[in-house]
C-alpha positions as CSV (number, residue, x, y, z in Angstrom):
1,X,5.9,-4.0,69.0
2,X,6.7,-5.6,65.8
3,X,5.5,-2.6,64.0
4,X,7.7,-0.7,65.5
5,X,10.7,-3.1,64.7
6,X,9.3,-3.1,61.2
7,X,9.3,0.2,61.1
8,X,12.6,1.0,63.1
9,X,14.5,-1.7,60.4
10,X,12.9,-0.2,57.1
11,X,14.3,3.1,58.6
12,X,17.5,1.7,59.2
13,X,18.1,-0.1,55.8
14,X,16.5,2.7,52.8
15,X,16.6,5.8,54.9
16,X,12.9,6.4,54.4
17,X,10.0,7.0,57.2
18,X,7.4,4.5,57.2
19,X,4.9,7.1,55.3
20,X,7.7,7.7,52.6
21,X,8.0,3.7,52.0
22,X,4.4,3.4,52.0
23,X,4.1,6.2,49.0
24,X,6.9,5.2,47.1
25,X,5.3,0.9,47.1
26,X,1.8,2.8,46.5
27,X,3.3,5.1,43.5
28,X,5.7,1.6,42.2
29,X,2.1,-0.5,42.3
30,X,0.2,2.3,40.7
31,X,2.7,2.2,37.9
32,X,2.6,-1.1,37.1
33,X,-1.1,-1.1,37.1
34,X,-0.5,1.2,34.4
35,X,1.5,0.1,32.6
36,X,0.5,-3.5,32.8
37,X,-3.1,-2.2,31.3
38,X,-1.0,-1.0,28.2
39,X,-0.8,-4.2,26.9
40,X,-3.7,-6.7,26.3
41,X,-3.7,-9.6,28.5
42,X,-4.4,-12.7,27.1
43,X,-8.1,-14.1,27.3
44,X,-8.2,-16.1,30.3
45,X,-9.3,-19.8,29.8
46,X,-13.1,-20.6,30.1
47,X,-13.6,-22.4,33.5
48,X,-14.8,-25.3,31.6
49,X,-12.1,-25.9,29.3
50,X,-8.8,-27.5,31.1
51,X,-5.2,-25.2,30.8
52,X,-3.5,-25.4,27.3
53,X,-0.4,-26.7,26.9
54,X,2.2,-24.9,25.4
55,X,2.4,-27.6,22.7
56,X,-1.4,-27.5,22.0
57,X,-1.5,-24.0,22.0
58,X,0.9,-23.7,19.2
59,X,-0.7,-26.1,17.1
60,X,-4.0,-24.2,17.4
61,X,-2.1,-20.8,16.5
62,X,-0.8,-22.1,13.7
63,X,-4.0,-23.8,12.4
64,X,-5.6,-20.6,13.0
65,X,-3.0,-19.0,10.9
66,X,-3.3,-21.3,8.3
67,X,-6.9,-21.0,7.7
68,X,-6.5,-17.0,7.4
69,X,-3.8,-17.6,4.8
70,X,-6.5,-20.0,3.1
71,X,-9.0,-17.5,3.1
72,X,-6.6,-14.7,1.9
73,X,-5.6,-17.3,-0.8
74,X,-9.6,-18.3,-1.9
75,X,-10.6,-16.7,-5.3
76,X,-12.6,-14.2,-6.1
77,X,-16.1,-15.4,-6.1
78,X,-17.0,-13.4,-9.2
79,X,-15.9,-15.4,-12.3
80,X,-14.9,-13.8,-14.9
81,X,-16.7,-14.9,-18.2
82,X,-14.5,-15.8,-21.4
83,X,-14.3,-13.4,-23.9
84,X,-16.7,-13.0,-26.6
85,X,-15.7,-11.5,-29.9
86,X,-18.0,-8.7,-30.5
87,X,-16.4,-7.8,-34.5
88,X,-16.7,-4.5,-36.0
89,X,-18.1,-2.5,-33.2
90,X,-18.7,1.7,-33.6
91,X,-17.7,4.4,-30.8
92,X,-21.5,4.3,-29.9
93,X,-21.6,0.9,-29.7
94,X,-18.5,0.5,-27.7
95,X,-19.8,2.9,-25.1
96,X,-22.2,0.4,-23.6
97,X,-19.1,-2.0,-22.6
98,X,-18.1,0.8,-19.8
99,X,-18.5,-2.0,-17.1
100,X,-21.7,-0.5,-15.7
101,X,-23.6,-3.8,-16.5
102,X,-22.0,-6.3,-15.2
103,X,-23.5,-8.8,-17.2
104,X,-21.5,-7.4,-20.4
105,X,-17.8,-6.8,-20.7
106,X,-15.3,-4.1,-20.5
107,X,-14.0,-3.0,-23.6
108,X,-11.2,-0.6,-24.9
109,X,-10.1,0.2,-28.0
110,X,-6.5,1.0,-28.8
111,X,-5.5,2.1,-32.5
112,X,-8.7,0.8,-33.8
113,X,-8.3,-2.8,-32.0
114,X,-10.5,-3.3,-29.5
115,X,-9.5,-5.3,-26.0
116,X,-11.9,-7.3,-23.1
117,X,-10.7,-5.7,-20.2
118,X,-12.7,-7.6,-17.5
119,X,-10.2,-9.1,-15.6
120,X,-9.3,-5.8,-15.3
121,X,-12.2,-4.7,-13.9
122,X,-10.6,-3.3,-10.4
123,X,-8.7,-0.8,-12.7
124,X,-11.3,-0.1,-15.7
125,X,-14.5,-1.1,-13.7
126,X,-17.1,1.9,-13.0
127,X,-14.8,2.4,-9.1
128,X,-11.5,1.5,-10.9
129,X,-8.9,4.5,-11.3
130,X,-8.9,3.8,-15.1
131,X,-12.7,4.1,-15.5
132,X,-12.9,7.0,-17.5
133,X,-11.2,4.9,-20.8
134,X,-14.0,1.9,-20.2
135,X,-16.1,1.7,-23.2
136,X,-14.5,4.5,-25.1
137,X,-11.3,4.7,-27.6
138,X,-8.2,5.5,-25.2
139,X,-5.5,5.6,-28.0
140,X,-4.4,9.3,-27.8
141,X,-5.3,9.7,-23.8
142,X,-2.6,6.6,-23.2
143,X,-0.3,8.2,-25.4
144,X,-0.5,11.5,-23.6
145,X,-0.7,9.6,-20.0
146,X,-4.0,12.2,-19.8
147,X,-7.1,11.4,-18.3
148,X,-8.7,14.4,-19.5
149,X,-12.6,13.2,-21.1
150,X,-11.0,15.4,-24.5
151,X,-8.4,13.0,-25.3
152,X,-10.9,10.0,-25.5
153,X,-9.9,9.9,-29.6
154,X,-8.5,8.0,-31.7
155,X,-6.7,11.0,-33.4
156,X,-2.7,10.8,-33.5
157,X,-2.4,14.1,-35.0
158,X,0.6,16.1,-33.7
159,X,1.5,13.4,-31.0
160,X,5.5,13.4,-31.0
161,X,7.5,10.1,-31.4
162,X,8.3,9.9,-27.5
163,X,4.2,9.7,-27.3
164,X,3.9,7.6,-29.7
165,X,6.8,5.4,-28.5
166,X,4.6,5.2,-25.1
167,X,1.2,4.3,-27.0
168,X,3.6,1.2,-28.8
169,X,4.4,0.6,-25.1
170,X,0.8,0.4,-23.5
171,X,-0.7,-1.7,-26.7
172,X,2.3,-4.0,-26.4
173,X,1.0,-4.4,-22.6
174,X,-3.0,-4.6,-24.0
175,X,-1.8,-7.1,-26.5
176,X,0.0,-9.2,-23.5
177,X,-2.5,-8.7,-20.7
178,X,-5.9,-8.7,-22.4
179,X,-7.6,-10.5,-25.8
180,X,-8.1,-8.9,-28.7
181,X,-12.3,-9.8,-29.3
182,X,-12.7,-6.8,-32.1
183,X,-11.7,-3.9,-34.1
184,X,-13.6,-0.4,-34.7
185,X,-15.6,0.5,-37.5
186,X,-13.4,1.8,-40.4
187,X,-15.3,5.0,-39.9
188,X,-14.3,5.4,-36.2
189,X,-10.9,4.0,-36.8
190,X,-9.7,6.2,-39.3
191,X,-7.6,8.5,-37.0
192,X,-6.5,5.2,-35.4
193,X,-4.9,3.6,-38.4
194,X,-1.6,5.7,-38.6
């Protein structure tokens, strides 16, 4: 009898059967499920431990947060030596400073100077983009912005003065960013001195 009245008033008010009420709640529940399971609920609290406060959860977020920023923040735990001058170094000798020992450093020579890259190591390390000019002289491959194996040289020979301005522009950088620890050999610096 209730049923019925239940029934007869849900009629009355929505204009709906009984069975078309009971789909629609059934298709209204199923969608929330749904879309409630989009989203990641949070981790429910371990029996053991009391609720959180608001307050206290906070304080833990943030404390979380700051230790992330910490460990973001720490240092790199490889040290990076202090540069040793090597001198008057040749192209054969400056080829075992590519950065594939780690133990030695990374060298490059520009216009016969030559530069400890090993803070650089991300870029001029054996992974690093600028690999290819570790250990070798880059002088004409900067000024050409090339990274082709052939312009390894120290050869200026027919470079025009936009290149060369661009060359001025990537020693003035190595000059800045990295120290000076040698030079070439005057035999291997010769295209380099102009």
């Amino acid at each position: 009898m209730v049923a019925q009245g239940i029934a007869e008033a849900l009629q009355a008010y929505t204009g709906l059967t009984p069975g078309a009420a009971a789909t629609i709640l059934a298709l209204m529940l199923a969608t929330y499920l749904l879309v409630s399971s989009l989203f990641v609920a949070p981790a429910a609290p371990s029996p053991a431990s009391p609720p959180k406060q608001p307050e206290q959860q906070r304080e833990e977020e943030r404390k979380e947060k700051e230790q992330e920023e910490e460990e973001e923040e720490a240092p790199m735990p490889f040290v990076f030596p202090d540069p040793v001058e090597v001198g008057e170094v040749t192209l054969e000798q400056l080829r075992a400073y590519d950065g594939k020992d780690p133990a030695k450093q990374i060298l490059i020579a520009i216009r016969g100077q030559v530069y400890d890259v090993s803070r650089g190591r991300l870029f001029y390390g054996p992974q690093g983009p600028y690999s290819l000019f570790a250990g070798r002289d880059a002088t004409r491959a900067l000024a050409l912005m090339s990274f082709d194996p052939n312009d390894l040289t120290g050869d200026l020979d027919g470079l025009s003065p936009d290149e060369l301005e661009v060359l001025q522009d990537w020693e003035e950088k190595f000059k800045e960013r990295y120290p000076r620890v040698g030079h070439l050999a005057r035999q291997d610096a010769a295209g380099s001195d102009a």
